[in-house]
C-alpha positions as CSV (number, residue, x, y, z in Angstrom):
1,X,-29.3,-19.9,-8.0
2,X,-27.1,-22.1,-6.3
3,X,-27.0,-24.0,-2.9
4,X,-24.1,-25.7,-1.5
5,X,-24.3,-29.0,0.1
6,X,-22.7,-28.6,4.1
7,X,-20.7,-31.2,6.0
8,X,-23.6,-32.7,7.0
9,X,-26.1,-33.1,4.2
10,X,-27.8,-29.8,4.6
11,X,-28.7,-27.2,1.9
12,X,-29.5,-23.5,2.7
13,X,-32.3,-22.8,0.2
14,X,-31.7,-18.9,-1.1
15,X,-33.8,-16.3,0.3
16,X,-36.1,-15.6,-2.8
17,X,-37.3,-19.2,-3.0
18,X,-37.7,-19.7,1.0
19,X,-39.9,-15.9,0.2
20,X,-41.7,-16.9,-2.9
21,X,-43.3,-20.2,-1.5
22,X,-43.6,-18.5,2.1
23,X,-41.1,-21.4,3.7
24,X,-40.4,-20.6,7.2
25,X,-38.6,-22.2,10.2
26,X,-40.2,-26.1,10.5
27,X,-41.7,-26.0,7.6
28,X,-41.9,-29.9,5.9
29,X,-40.8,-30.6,2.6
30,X,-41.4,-33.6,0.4
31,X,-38.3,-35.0,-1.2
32,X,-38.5,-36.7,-4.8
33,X,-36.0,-38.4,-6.7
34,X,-36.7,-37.7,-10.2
35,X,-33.8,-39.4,-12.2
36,X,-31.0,-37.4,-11.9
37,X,-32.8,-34.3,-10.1
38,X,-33.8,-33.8,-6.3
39,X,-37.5,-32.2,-6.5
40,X,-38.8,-30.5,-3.1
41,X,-42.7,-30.0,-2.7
42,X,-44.0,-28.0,0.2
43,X,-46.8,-30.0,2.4
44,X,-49.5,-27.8,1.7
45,X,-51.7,-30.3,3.7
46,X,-49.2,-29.2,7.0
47,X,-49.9,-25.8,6.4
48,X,-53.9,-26.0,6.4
49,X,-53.6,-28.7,9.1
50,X,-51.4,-25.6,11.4
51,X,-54.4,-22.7,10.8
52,X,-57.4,-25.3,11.0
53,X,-59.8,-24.2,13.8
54,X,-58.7,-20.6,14.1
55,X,-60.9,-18.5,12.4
56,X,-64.2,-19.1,14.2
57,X,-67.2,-18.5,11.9
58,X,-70.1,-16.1,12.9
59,X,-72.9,-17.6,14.4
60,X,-75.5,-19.5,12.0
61,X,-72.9,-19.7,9.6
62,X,-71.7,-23.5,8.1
63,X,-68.9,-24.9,6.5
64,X,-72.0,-25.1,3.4
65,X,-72.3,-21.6,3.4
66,X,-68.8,-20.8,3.7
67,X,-68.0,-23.0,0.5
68,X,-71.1,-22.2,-1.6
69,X,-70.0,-18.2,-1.1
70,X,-66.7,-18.8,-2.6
71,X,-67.5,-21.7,-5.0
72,X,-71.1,-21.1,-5.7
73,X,-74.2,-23.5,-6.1
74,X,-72.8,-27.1,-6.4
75,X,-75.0,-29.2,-7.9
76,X,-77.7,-31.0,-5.8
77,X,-77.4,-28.0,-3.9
78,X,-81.2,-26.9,-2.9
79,X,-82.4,-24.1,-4.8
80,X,-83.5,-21.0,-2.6
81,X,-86.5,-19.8,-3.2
């Protein structure tokens, strides 16, 4: 794939790379220098920052439980008994 550098400095990333990591209108890239190579990182901490507080959790439910369902017992968790 190729992108073509416009009059003034900007790229048009092609359509299977802006698809495959989901990259839409505003979304912030990092940009690395890497020798002779330009490296572009999504900010993945901009994404989670944009959905944070919208998915209310049911009532009685904690961030703990939340976690401990998807990751399981962490240690120094209590043990149910």
């Amino acid at each position: 794939m190729e992108a073509t550098v416009a009059e003034r400095g900007q790229i048009t990333l092609p359509k299977a790379v802006r698809d495959a990591l989901g990259l839409t209108k505003g979304t912030t890239l990092h940009v690395e220098l890497d020798g002779g190579r330009i490296i572009l990182r999504k900010n993945v901490k901009d994404a989670i920052s944009r959905v944070r507080g919208r998915f209310p959790m049911p009532e009685g439910v904690t961030t703990d439980d939340i976690m401990r369902e998807l990751r399981g017992r962490a240690p120094g968790d209590p043990v149910d008994v």
